[in-house]
PDB file of N, CA, C and O in Angstrom, chain B, residues numbered from 101:
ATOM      1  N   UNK B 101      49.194 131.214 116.877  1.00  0.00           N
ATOM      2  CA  UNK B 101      48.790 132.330 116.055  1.00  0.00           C
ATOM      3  C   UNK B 101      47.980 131.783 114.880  1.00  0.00           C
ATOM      4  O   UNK B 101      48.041 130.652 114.396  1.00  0.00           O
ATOM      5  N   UNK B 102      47.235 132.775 114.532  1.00  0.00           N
ATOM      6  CA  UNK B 102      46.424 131.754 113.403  1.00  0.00           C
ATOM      7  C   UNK B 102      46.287 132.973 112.070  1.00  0.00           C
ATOM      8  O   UNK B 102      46.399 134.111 112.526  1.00  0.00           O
ATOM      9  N   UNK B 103      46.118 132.943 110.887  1.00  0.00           N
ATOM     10  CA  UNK B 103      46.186 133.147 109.648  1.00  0.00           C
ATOM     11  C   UNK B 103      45.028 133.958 110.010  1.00  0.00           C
ATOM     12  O   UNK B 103      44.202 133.793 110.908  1.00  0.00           O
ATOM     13  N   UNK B 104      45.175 135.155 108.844  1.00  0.00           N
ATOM     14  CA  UNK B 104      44.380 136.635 108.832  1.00  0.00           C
ATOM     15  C   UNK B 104      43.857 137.062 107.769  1.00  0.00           C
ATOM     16  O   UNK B 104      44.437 137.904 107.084  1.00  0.00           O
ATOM     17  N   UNK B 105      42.425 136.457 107.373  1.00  0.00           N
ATOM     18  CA  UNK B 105      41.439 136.471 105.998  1.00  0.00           C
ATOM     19  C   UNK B 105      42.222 137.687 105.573  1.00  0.00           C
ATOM     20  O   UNK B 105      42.749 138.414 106.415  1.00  0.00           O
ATOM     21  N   UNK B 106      42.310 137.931 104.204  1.00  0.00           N
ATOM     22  CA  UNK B 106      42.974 139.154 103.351  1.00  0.00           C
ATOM     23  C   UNK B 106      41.688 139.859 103.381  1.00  0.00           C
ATOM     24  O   UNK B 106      42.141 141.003 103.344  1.00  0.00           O
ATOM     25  N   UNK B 107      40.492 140.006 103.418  1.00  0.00           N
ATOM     26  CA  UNK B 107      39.855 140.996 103.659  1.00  0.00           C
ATOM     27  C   UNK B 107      39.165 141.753 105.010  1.00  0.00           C
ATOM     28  O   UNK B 107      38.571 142.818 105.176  1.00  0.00           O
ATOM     29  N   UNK B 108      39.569 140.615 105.891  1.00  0.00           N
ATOM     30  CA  UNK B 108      40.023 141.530 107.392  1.00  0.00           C
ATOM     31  C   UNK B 108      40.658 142.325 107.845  1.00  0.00           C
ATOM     32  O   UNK B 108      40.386 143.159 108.708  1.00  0.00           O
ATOM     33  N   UNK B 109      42.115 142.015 106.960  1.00  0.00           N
ATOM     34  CA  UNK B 109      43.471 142.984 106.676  1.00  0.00           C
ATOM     35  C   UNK B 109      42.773 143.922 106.041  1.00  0.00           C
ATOM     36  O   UNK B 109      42.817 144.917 106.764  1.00  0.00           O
ATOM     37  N   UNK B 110      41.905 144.240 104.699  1.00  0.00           N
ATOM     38  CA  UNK B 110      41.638 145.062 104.230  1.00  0.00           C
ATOM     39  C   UNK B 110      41.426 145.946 104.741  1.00  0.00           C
ATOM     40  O   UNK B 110      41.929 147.035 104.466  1.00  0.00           O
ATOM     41  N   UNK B 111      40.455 145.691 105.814  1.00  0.00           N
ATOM     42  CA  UNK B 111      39.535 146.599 106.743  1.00  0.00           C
ATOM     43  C   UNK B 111      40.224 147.164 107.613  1.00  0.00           C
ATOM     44  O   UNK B 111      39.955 148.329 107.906  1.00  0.00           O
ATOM     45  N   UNK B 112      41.661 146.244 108.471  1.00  0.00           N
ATOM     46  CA  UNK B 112      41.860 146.916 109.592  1.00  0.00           C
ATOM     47  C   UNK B 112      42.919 147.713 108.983  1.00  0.00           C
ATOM     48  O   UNK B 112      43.666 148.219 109.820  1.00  0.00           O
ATOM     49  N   UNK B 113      43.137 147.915 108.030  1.00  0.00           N
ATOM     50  CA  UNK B 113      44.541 148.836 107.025  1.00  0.00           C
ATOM     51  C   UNK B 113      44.587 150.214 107.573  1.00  0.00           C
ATOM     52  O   UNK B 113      45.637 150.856 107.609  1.00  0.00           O
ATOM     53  N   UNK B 114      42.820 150.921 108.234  1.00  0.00           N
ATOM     54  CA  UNK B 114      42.225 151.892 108.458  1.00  0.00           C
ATOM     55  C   UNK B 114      41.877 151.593 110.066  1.00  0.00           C
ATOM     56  O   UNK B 114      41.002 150.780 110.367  1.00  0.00           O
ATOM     57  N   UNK B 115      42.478 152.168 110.850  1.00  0.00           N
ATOM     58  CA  UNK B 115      41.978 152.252 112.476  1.00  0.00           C
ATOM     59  C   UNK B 115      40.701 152.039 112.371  1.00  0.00           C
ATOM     60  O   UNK B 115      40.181 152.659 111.443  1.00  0.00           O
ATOM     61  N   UNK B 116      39.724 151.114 113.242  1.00  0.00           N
ATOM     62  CA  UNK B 116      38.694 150.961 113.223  1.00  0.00           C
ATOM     63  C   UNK B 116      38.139 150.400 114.620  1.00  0.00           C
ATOM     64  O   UNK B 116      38.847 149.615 115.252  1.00  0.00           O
ATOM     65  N   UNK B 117      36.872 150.791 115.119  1.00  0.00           N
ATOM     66  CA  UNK B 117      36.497 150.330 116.098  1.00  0.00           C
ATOM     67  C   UNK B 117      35.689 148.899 116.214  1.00  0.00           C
ATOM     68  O   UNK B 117      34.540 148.850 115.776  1.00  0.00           O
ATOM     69  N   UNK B 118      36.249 147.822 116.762  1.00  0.00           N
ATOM     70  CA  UNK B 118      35.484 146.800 116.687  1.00  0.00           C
ATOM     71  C   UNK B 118      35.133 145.822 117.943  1.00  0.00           C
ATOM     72  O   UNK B 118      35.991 145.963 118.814  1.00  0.00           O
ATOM     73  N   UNK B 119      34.267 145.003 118.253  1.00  0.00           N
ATOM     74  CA  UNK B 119      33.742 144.673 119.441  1.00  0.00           C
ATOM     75  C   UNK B 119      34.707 143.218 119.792  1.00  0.00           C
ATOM     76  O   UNK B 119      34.852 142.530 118.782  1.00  0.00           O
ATOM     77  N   UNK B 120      35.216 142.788 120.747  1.00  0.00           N
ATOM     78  CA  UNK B 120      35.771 141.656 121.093  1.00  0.00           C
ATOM     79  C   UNK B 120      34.835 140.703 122.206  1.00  0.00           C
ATOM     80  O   UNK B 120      34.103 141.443 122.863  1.00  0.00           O
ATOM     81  N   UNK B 121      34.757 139.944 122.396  1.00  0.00           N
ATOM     82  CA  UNK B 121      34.164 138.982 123.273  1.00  0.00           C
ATOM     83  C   UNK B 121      35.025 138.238 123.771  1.00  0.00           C
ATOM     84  O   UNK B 121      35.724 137.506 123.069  1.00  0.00           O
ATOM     85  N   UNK B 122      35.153 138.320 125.516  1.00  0.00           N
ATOM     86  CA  UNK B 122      36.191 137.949 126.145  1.00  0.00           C
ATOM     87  C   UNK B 122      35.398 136.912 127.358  1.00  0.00           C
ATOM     88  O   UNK B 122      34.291 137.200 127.811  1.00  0.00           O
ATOM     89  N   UNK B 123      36.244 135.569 127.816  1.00  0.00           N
ATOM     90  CA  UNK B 123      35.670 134.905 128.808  1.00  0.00           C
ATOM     91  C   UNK B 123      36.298 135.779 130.470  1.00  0.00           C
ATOM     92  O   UNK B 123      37.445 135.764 130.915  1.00  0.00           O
ATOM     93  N   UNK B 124      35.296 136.330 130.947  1.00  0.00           N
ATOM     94  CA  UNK B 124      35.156 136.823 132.625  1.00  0.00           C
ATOM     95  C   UNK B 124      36.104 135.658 133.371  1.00  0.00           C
ATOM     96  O   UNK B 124      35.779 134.485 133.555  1.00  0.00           O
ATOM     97  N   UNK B 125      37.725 136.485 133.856  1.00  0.00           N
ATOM     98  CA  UNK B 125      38.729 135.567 134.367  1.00  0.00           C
ATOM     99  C   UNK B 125      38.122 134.904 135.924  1.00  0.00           C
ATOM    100  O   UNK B 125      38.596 133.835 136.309  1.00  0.00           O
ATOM    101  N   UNK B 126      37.236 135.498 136.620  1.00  0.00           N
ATOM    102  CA  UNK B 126      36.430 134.949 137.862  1.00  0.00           C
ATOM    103  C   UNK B 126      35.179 134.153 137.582  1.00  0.00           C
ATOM    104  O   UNK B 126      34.890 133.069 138.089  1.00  0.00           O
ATOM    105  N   UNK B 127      34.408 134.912 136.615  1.00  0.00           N
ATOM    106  CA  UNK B 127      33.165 134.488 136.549  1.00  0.00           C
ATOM    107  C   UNK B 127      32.854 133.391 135.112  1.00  0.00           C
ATOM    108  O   UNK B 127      31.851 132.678 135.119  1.00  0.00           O
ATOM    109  N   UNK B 128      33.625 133.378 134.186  1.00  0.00           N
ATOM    110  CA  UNK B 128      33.636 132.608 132.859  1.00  0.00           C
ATOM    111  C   UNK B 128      32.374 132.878 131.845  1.00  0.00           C
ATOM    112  O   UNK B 128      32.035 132.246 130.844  1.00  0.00           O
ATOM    113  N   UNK B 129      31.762 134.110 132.495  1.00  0.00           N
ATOM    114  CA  UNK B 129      30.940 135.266 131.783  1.00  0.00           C
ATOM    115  C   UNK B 129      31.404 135.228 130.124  1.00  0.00           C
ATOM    116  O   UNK B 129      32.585 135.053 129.824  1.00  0.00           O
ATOM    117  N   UNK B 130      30.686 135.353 129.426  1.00  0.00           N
ATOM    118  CA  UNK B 130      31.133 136.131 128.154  1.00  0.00           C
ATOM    119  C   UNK B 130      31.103 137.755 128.576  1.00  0.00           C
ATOM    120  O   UNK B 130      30.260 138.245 129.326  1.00  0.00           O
ATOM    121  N   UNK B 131      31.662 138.128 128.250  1.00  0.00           N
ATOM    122  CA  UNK B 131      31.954 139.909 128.338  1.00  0.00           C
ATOM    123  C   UNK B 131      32.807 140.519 127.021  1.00  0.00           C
ATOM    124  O   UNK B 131      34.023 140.449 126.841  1.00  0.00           O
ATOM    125  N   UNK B 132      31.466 141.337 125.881  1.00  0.00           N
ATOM    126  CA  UNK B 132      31.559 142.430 124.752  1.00  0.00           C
ATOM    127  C   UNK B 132      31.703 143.311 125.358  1.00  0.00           C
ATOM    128  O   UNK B 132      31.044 143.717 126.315  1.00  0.00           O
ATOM    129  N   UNK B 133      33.053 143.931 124.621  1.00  0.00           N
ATOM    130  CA  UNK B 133      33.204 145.149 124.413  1.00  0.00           C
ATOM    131  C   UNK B 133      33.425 146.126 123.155  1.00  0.00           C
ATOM    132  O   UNK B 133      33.568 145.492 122.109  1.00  0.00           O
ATOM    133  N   UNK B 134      33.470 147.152 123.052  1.00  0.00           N
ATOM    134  CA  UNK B 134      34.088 148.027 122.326  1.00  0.00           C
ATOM    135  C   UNK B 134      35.979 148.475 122.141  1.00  0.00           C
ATOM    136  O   UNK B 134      36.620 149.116 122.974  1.00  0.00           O
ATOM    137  N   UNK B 135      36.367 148.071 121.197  1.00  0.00           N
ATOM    138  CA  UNK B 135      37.516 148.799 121.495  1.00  0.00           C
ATOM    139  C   UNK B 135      38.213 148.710 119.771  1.00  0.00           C
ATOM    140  O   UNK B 135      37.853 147.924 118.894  1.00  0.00           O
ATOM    141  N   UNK B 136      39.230 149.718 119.675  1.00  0.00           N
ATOM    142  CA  UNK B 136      40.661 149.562 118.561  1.00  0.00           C
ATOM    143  C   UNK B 136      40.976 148.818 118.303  1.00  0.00           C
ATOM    144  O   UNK B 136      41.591 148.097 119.088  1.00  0.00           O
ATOM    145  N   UNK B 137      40.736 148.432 116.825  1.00  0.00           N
ATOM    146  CA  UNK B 137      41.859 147.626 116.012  1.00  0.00           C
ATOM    147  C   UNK B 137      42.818 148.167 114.958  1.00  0.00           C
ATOM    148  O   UNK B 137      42.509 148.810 113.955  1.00  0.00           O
ATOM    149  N   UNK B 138      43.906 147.838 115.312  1.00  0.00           N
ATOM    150  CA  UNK B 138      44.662 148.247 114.013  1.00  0.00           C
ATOM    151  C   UNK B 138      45.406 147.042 113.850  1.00  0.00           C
ATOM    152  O   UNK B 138      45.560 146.222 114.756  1.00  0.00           O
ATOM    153  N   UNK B 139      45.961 146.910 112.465  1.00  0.00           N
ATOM    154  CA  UNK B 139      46.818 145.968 112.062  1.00  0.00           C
ATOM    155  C   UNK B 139      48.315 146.889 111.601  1.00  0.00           C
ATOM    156  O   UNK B 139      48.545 148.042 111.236  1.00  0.00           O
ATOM    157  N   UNK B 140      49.054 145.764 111.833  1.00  0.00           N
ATOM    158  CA  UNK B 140      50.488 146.739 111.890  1.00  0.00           C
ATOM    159  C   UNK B 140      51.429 145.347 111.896  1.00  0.00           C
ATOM    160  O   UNK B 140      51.423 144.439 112.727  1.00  0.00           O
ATOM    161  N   UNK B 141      52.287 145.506 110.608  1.00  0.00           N
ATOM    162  CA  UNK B 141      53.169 144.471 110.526  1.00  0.00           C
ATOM    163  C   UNK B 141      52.873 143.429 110.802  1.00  0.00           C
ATOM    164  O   UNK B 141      53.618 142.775 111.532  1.00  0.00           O
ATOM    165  N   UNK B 142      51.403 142.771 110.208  1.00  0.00           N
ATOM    166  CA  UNK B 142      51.126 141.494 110.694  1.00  0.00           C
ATOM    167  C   UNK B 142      50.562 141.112 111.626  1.00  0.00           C
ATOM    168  O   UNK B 142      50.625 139.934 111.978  1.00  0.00           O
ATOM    169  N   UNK B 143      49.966 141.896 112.170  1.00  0.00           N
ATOM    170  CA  UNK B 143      50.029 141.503 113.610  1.00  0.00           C
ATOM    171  C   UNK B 143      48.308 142.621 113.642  1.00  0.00           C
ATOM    172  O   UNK B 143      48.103 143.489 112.794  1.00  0.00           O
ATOM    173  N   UNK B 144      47.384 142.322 114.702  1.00  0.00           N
ATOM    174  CA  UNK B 144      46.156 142.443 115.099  1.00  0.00           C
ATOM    175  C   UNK B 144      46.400 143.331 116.858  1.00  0.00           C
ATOM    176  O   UNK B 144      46.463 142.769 117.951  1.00  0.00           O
ATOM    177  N   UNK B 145      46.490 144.854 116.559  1.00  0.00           N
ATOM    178  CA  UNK B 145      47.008 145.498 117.872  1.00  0.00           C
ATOM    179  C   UNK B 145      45.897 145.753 118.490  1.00  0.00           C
ATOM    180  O   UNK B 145      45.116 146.269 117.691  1.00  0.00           O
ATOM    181  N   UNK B 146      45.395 145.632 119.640  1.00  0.00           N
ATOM    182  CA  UNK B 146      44.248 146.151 120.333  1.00  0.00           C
ATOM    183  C   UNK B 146      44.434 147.180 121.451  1.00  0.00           C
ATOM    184  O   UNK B 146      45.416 146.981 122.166  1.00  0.00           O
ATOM    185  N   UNK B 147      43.897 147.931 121.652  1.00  0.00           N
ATOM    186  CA  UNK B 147      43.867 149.762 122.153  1.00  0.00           C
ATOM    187  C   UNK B 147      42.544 150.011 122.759  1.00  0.00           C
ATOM    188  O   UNK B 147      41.526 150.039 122.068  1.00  0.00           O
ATOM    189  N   UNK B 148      42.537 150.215 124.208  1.00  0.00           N
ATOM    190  CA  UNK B 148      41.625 151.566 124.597  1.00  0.00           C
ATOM    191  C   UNK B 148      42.139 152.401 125.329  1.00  0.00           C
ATOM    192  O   UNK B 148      43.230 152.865 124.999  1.00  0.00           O
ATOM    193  N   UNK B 149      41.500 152.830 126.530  1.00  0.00           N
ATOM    194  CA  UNK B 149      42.206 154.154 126.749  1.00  0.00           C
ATOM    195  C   UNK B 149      42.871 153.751 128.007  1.00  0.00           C
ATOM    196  O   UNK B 149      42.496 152.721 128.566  1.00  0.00           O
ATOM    197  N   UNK B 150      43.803 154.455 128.493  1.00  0.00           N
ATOM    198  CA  UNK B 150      44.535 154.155 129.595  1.00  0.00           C
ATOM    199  C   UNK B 150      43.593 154.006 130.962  1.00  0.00           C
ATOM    200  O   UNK B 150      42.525 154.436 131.399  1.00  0.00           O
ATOM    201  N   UNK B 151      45.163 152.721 131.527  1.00  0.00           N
ATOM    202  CA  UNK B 151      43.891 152.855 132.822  1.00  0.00           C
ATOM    203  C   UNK B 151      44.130 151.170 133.172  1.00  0.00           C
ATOM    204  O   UNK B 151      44.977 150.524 132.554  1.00  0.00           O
ATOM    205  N   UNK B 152      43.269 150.560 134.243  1.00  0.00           N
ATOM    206  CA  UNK B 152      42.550 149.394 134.219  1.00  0.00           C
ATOM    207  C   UNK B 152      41.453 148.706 133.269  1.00  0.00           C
ATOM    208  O   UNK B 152      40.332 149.185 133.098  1.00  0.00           O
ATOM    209  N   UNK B 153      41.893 147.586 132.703  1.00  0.00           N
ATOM    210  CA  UNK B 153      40.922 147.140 131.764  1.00  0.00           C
ATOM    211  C   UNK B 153      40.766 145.654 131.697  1.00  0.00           C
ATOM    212  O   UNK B 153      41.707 144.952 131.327  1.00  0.00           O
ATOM    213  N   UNK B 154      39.340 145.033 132.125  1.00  0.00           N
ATOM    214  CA  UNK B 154      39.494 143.886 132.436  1.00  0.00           C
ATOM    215  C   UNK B 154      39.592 143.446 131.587  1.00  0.00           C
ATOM    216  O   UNK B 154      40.080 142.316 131.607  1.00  0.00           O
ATOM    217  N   UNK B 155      39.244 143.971 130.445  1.00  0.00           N
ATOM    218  CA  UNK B 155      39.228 143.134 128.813  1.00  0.00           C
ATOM    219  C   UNK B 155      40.941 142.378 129.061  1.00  0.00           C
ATOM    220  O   UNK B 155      41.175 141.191 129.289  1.00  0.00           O
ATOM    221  N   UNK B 156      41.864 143.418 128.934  1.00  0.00           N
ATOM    222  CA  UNK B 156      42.980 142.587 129.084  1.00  0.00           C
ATOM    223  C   UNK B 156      43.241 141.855 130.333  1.00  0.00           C
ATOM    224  O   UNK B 156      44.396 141.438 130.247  1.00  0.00           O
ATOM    225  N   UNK B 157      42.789 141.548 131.300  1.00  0.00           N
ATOM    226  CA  UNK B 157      43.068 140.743 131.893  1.00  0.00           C
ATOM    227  C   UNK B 157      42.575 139.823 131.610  1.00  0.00           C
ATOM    228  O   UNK B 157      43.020 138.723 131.936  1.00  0.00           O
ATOM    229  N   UNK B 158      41.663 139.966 131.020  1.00  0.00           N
ATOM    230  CA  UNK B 158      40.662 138.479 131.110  1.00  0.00           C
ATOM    231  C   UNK B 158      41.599 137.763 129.585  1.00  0.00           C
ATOM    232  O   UNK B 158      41.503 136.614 129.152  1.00  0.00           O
ATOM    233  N   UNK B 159      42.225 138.585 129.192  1.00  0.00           N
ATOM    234  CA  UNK B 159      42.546 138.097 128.129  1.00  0.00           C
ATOM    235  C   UNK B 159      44.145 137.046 128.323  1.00  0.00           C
ATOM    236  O   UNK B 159      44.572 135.993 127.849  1.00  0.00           O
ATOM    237  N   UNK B 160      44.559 137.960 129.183  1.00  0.00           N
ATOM    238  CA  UNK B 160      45.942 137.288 129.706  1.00  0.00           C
ATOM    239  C   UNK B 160      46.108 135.803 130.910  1.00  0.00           C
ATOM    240  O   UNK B 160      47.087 135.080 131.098  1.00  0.00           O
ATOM    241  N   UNK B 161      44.627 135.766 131.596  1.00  0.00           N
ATOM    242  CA  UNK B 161      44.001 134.465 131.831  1.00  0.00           C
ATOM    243  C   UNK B 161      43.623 133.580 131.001  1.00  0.00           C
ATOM    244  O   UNK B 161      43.774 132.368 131.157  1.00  0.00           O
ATOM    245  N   UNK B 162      43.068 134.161 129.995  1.00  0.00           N
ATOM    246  CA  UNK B 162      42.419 132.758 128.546  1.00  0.00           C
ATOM    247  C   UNK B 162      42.185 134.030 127.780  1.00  0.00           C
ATOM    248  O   UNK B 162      41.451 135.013 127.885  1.00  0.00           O
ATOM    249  N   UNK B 163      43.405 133.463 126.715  1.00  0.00           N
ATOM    250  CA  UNK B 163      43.717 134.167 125.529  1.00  0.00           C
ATOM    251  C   UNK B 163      42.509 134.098 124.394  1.00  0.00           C
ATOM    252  O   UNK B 163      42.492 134.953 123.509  1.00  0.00           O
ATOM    253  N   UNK B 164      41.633 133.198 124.434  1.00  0.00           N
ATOM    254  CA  UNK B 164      40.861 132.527 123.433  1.00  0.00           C
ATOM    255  C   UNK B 164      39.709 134.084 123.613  1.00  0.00           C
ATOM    256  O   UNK B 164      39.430 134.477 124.746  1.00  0.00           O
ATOM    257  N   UNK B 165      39.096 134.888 122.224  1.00  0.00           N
ATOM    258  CA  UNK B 165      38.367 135.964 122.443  1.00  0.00           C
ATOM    259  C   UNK B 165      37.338 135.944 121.036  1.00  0.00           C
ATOM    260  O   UNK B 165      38.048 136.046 120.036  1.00  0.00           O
ATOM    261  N   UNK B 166      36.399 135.878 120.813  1.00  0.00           N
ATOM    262  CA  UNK B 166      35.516 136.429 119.678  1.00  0.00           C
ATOM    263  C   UNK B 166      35.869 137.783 119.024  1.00  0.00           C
ATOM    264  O   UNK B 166      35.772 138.821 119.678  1.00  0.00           O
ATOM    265  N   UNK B 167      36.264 137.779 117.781  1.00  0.00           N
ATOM    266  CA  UNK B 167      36.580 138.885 116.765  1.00  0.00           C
ATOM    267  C   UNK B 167      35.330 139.439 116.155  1.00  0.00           C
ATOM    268  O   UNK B 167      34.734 138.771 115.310  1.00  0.00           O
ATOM    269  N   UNK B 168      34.975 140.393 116.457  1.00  0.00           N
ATOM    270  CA  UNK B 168      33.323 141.149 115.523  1.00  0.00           C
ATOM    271  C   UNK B 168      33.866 142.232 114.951  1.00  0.00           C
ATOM    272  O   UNK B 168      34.657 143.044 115.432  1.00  0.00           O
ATOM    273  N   UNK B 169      33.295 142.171 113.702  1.00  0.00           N
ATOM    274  CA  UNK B 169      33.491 142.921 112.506  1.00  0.00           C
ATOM    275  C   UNK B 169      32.176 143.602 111.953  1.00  0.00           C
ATOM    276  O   UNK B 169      32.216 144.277 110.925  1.00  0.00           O
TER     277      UNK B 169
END
């Protein structure tokens, strides 16, 4: 886990939409998307809409993702 600039917290205090960059679990693609951030007890929650979403898979193969603000 790694430490959370105090003015990142600022920002995500307020639901906000922000882009993640994830490595493609087949292809090792970079793949942006759109999606929810909220912060909540510390912690960096990510949200879209129900369903299949490769974002999280690709994420649960290699956790490592680009944060855009």
């Amino acid at each position: 886990m790694c430490e959370i600039d105090k003015n990142i917290i600022g920002l995500l205090r307020h639901d906000m939409v922000v882009d993640i960059t994830t490595r493609g679990r087949k292809t090792s693609l970079a793949r942006r998307i759109e999606i929810w951030a909220h912060y909540l007890q510390g912690r960096i929650l990510l949200a879209s809409r129900p369903g299949h979403r490769s974002w999280y898979a690709n994420l649960i193969d290699n956790p490592e993702f680009t944060f855009h603000i």
